[in-house]
C-alpha positions as CSV (number, residue, x, y, z in Angstrom):
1,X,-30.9,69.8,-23.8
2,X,-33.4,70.9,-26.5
3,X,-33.8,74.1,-24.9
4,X,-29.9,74.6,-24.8
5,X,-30.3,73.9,-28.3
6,X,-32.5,75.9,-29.4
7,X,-31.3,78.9,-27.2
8,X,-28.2,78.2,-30.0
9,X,-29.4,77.9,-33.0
10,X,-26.8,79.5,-34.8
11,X,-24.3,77.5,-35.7
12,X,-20.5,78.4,-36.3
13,X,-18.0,76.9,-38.5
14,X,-14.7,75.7,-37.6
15,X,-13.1,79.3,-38.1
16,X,-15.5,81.6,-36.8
17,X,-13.8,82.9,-33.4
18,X,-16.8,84.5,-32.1
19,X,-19.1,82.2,-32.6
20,X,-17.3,79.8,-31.2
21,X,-16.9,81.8,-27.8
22,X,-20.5,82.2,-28.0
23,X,-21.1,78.5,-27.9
24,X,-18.7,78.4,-24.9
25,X,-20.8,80.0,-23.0
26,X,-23.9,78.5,-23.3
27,X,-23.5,77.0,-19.8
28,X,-22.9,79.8,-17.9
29,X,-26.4,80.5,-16.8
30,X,-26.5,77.1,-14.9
31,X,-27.0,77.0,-11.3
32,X,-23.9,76.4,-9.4
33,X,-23.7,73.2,-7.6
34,X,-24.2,73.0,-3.5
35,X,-22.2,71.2,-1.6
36,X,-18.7,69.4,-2.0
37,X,-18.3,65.6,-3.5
38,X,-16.4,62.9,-1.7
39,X,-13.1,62.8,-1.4
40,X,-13.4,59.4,-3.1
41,X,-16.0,58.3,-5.8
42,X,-18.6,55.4,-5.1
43,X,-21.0,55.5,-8.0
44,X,-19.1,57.1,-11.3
45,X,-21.1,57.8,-14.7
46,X,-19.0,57.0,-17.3
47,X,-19.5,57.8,-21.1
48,X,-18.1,56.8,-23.9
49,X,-17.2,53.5,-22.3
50,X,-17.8,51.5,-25.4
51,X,-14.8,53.4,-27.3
52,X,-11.1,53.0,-27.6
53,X,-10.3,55.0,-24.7
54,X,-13.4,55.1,-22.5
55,X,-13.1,51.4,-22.6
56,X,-9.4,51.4,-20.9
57,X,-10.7,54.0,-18.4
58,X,-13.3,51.8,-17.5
59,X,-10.6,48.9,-16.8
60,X,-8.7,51.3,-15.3
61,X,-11.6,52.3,-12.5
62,X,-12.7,49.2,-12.0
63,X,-8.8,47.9,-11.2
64,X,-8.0,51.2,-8.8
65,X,-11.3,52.0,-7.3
66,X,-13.9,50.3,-5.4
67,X,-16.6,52.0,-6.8
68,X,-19.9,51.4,-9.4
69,X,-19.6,52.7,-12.8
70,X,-22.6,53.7,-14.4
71,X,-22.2,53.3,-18.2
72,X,-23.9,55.4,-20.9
73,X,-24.7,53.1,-23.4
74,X,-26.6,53.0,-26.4
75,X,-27.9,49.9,-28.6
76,X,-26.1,49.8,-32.1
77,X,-26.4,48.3,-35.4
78,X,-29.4,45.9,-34.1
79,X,-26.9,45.1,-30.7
80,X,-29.0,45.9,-27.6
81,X,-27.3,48.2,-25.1
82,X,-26.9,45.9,-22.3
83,X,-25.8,43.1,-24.5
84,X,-23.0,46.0,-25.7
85,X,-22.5,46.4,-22.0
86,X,-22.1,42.6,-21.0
87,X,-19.7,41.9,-23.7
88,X,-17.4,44.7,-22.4
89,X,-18.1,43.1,-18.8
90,X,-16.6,40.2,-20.0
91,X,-13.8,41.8,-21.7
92,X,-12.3,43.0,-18.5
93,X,-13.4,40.1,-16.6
94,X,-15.2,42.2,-14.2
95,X,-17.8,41.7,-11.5
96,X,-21.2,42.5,-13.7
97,X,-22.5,43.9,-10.0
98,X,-19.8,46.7,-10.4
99,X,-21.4,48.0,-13.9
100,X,-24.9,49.8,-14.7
101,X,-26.5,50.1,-17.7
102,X,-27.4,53.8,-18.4
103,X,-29.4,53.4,-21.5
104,X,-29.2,57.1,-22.8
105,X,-28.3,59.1,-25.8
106,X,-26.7,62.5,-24.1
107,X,-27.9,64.5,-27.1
108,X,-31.2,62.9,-27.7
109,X,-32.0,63.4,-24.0
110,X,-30.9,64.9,-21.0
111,X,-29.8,62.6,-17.9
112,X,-30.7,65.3,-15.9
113,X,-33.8,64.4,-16.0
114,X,-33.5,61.5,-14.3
115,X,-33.8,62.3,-10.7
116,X,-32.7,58.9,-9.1
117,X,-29.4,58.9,-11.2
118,X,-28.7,62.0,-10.0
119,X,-29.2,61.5,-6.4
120,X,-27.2,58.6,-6.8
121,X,-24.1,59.5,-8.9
122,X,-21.3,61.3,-7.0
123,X,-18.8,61.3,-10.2
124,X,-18.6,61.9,-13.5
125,X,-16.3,61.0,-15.8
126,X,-17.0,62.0,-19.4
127,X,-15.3,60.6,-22.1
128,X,-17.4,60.1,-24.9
129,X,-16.6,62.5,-28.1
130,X,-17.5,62.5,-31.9
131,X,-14.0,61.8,-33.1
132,X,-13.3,63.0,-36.7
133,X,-10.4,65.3,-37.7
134,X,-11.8,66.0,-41.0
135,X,-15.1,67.2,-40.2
136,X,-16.9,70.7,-39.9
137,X,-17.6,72.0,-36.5
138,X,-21.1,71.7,-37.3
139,X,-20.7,68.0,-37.6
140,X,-19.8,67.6,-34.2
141,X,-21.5,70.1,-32.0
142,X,-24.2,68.1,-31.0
143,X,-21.8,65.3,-29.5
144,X,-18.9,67.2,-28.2
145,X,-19.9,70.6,-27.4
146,X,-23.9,70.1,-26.3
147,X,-22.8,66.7,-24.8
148,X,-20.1,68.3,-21.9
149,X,-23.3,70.9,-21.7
150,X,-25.7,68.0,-20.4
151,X,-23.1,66.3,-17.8
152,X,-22.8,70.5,-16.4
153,X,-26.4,70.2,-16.3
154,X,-26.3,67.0,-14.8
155,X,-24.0,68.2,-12.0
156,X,-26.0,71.2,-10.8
157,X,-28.9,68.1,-9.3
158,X,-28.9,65.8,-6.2
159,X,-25.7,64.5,-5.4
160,X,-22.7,67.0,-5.5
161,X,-20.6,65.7,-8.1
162,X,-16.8,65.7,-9.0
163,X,-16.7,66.1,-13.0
164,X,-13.6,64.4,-15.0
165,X,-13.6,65.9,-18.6
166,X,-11.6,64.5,-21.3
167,X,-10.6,67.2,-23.5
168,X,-7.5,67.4,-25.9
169,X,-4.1,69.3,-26.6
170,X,-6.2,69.9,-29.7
171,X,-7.5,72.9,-28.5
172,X,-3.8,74.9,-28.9
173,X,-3.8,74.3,-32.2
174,X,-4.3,78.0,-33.1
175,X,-1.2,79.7,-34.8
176,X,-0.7,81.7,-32.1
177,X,0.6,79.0,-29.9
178,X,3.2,78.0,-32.6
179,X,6.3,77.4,-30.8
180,X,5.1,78.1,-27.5
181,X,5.5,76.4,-24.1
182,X,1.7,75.6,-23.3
183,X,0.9,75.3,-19.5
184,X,-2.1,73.5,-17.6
185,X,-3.0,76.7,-15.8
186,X,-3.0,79.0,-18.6
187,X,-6.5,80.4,-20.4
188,X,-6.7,79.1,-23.7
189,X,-7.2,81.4,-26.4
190,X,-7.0,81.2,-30.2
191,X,-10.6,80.5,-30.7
192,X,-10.6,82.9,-34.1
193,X,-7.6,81.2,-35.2
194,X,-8.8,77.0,-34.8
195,X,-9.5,76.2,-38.7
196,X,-9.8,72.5,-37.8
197,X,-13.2,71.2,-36.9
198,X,-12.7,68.4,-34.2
199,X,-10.1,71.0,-32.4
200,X,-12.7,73.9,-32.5
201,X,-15.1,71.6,-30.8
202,X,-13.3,70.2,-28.4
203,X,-11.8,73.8,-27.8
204,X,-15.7,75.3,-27.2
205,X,-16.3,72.1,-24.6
206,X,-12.5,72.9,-22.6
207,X,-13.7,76.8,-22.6
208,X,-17.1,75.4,-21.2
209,X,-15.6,73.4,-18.6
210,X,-13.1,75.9,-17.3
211,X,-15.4,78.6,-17.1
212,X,-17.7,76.6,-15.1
213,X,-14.9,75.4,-13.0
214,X,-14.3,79.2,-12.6
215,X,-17.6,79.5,-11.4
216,X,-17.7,76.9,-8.6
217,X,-18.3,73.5,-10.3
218,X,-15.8,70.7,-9.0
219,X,-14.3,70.2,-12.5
220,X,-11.1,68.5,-13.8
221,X,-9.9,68.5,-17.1
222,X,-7.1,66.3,-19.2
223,X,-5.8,66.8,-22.8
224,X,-3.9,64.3,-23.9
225,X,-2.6,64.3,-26.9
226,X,-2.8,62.0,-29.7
227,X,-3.7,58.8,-28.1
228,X,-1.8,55.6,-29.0
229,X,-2.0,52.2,-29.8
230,X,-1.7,50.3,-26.0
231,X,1.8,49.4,-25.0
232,X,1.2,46.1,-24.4
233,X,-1.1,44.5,-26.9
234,X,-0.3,46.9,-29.6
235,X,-3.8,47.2,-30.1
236,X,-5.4,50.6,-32.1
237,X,-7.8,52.7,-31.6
238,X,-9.8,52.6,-35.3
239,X,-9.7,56.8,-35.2
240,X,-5.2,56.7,-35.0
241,X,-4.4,58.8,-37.7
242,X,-1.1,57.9,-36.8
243,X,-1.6,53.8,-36.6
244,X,-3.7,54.9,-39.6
245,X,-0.6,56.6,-41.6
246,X,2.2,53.1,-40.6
247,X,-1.1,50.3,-41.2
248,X,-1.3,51.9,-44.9
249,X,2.0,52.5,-45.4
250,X,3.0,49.0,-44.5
251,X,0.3,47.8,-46.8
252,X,2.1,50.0,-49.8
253,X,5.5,49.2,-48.7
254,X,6.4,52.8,-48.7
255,X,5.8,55.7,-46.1
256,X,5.3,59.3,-47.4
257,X,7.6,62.2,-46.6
258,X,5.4,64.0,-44.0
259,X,6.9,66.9,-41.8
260,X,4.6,65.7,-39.3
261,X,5.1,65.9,-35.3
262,X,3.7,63.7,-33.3
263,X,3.1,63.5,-29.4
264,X,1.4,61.0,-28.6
265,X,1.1,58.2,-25.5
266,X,-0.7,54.6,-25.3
267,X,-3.7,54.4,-24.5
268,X,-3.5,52.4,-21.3
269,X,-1.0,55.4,-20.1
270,X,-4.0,58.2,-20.3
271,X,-6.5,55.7,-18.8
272,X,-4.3,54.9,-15.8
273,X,-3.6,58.6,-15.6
274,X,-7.1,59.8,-15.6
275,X,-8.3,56.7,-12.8
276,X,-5.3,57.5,-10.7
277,X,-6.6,60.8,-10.3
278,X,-10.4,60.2,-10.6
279,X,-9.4,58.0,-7.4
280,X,-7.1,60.5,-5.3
281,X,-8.6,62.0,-2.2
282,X,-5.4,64.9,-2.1
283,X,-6.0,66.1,-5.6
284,X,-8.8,68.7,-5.9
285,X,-9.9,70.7,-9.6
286,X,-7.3,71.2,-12.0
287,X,-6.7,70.9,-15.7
288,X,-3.7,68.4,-16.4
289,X,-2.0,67.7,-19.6
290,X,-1.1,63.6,-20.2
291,X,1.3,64.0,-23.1
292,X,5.0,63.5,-23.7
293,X,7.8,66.4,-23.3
294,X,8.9,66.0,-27.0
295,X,7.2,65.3,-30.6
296,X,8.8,62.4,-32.1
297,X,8.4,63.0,-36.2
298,X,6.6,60.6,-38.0
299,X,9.3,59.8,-40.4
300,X,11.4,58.4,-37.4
301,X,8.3,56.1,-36.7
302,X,8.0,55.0,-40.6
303,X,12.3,54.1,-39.8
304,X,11.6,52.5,-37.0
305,X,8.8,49.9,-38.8
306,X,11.6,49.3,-41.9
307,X,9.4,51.4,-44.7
308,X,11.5,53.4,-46.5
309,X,10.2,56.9,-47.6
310,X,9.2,58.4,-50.9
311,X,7.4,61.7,-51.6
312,X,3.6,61.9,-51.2
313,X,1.7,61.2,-54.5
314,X,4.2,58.6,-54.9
315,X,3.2,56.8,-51.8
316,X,-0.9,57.7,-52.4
317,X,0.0,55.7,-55.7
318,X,0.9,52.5,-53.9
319,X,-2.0,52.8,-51.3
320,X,-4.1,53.2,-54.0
321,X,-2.5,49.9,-55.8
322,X,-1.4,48.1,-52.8
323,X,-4.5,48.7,-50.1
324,X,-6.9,49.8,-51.6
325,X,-9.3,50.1,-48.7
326,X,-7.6,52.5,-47.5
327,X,-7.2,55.0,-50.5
328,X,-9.4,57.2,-49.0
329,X,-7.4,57.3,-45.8
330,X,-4.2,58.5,-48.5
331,X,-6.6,60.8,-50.7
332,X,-7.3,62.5,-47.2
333,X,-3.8,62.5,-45.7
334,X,-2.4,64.3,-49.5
335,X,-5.5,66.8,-49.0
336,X,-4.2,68.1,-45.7
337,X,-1.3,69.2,-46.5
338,X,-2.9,71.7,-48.5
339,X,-6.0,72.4,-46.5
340,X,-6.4,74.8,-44.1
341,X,-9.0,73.1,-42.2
342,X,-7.0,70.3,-41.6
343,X,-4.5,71.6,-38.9
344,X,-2.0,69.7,-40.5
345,X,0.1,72.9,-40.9
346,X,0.2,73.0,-36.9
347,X,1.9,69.9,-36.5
348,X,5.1,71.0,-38.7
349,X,8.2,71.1,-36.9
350,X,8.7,75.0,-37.1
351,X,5.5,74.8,-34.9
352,X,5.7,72.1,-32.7
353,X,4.6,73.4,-29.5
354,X,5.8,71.6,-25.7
355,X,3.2,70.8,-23.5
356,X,4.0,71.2,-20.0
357,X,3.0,68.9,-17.4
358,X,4.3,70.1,-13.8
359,X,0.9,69.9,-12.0
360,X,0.1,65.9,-13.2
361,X,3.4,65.4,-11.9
362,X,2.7,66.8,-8.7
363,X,-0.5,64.9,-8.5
364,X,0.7,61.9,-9.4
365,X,4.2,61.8,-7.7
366,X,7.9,61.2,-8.9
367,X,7.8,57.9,-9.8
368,X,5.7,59.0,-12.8
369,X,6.9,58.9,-16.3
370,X,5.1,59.0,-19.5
371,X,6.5,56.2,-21.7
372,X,8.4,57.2,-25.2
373,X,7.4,56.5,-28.7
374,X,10.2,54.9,-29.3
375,X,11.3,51.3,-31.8
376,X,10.0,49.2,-28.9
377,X,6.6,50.9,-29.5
378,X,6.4,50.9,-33.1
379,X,7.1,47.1,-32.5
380,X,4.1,46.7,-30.4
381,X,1.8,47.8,-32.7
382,X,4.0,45.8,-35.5
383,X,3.2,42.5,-33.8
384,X,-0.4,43.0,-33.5
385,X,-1.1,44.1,-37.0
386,X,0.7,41.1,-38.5
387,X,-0.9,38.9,-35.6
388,X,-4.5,40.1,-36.7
C-alpha cells in the first residue's frame, strides 16, 4: 500500500478528469489472479462491517450463507476491536464461531501481507467507504480509492478469490448523463465532469474495479443508490442526507422547497441483494445496479411526514431556532444549491437520470421487487425517530 502511494503522489481534486483516470489505474500493473473461486463462499472478509450498511450485509451473510466472515475491524475511541466485534455479535445474535476479528487498518497496512489470511479467504466483500458528500477528493482517497486498491492486491495471493465491491450510482453523476437511461454494462465516463468529491472517489474505485474485472479478476460490483433508512425498524444510517433533510425539518416544523430527486432503497433491501448474490453459485462477474426505477422528489417525502413547505432561508431560520444541532446540517444543505462541488445540481428533476436494472433481475429472478419510497416508508422512519 505505501508503495501504491507513493507511486501516486499527486493528488487530484474532485474536478480534474485526468487525474482522476490516472488514479484509476493505479491497479493495473497487478498480477492477475490464477485459478477460479468457489462457486460458493466459505471464509468471506468483510469490511466496513461496523457501519450502517456493512453491518446489514453482515446479518444478511450470516442468515443466507453457511460460511465465516472475517471482519476488518479497528479499535475506536478507546473501544478495543474485538470488543467492537462482540457487541455486533450480539446484535445479530449470531454464533461468535462464525465471526473473525481482522484487526487491520486497509490504508495503514496492507492485508496482503498477511499470508495465512490469504490462503484462507476465498471472498471478499468490501464495503467499507469514507462517506462524506461534502468533502474534497483528496479527503477521501486514502479510504475509498487506495482502499479497493489493497483488497485487488489482496486477490492476486493464495486462495482465488471472488471480490464483491460496493460502489455507488454516484459515479453518473457527470452532466453528461443528465437525462439518460444508465445501464449496468455500460463504461462509465464523465470523469472530467464529477465536481462532487465523494462521487469522484467512488467513481476512480468503480473504474478500478472494472478495469481489473476486464483484466481477469473475478469482480462484482453494486451501486446502489442513496441508501435508506431500514423498512422495518425505521432505523438511519447517521450519513442519510435524506433522513438528515425530514429529522431537521421535523425539528423546525417546516421542510424547505428543494427540487431534489431522490432514489433511494432501505437498507436491509441492498444488504439482502448484495448476500443473495455473494451466495449464488449461477451468477458469475457482473456489475448490478440495486436502485428503484423512478426518483421520488423530496417534497413528496416532506408531504408524506405532514411538514408543510416554505422557501429555503426561511426554513434554515427555523433549524437554526428550532434544532439547533443541526444548523450546520441546514447551513450546508442552503450552500449546495449554489455550489458546484456539491452535485446537488445533478439531482434536479430536468436531470434525473433512470438506472436500469435488467441483469440484477436476471440474477435474482422474478419474484424480485425493490420496495417504493412511498407514505408507508416515510412512516417507518417516523415511528423510530419519535420512539428514540
Amino acid at each position: 500500500m505505501a508503495k501504491a502511494a507513493a507511486a501516486t503522489a499527486e493528488v487530484p481534486d474532485g474536478g480534474a478528469g485526468e487525474l482522476l483516470e490516472q488514479d484509476a489505474r493505479i491497479a493495473d500493473r497487478l498480477a492477475v489472479p490464477r485459478g477460479a473461486p468457489p462457486n460458493r463462499p466459505s471464509e468471506i472478509l468483510l469490511t466496513g462491517v461496523t457501519g450502517f450498511l456493512g453491518g446489514e450485509i453482515a446479518a444478511a451473510l450470516l442468515r443466507t450463507t453457511a460460511a465465516r466472515l472475517h471482519c476488518v475491524v479497528r479499535g475506536q475511541h478507546g473501544r478495543p476491536a474485538g470488543e467492537r466485534l462482540q457487541r455486533l455479535c450480539r446484535r445479530w445474535d449470531a454464533d461468535p464461531a462464525r465471526l473473525v476479528l481482522v484487526e487491520r487498518d486497509l490504508v495503514g497496512s496492507t492485508l496482503a501481507s498477511d499470508k495465512a489470511l490469504a490462503h484462507r479467504i476465498d471472498t471478499v466483500v468490501h464495503c467499507a467507504a469514507a462517506v462524506n458528500l461534502f468533502a474534497p477528493y483528496a479527503e477521501l482517497r486514502d479510504a475509498n480509492v487506495l482502499g479497493a486498491r489493497a483488497i485487488l492486491e489482496l486477490a492476486t495471493r493464495g486462495a482465488p478469490k471472488a471480490i464483491h465491491f460496493v460502489s455507488t450510482v454516484g459515479v453518473f453523476l457527470s452532466p453528461r448523463y443528465r437525462g439518460a437511461t444508465v445501464f449496468e454494462d455500460g463504461a462509465v465516463e464523465g470523469a472530467d465532469g464529477l465536481r462532487n468529491g465523494y462521487a469522484a472517489s467512488k467513481w476512480v474505485a468503480d473504474t478500478m474495479m472494472s478495469r481489473a474485472r476486464a483484466r481477469g479478476f473475478a469482480v462484482s460490483t453494486y451501486r446502489p443508490a442513496f441508501v435508506g433508512w431500514h423498512s422495518a425498524s425505521g432505523r438511519a444510517g447517521a450519513h442519510d442526507v435524506v433522513a438528515l433533510l425530514l429529522l431537521s425539518s421535523l425539528g423546525a416544523g417546516c421542510a424547505p422547497r428543494l427540487d431534489l430527486q431522490i432514489n433511494s432503497t432501505p437498507v436491509d433491501h441492498v444488504a439482502e441483494t448484495v448476500a443473495q448474490v455473494v451466495g449464488s453459485s449461477s451468477t458469475g462477474p457482473a456489475t448490478f445496479h440495486v436502485v428503484n426505477r423512478a426518483a421520488v422528489p423530496f417534497l413528496d417525502l416532506a408531504t408524506a411526514a405532514g411538514l408543510r413547505v416554505v422557501a429555503l432561508d426561511k426554513w434554515e431560520a427555523a433549524v437554526a431556532a428550532k434544532a439547533p444541532p443541526l444548523a450546520r446540517l441546514a447551513a450546508l444543505v442552503r450552500r449546495s444549491q449554489t455550489d458546484p462541488t456539491s452535485g446537488a445540481d445533478e439531482l434536479r428533476a430536468a436531470h434525473v437520470r433512470t438506472y436500469d436494472d435488467r441483469r440484477l433481475r436476471e440474477a435474482l429472478g422474478s419474484g424480485y421487487e425493490p420496495p417504493p419510497m412511498d407514505a408507508r416508508y416515510v412512516a417507518r422512519f417516523l415511528a423510530s425517530v419519535r420512539g428514540a
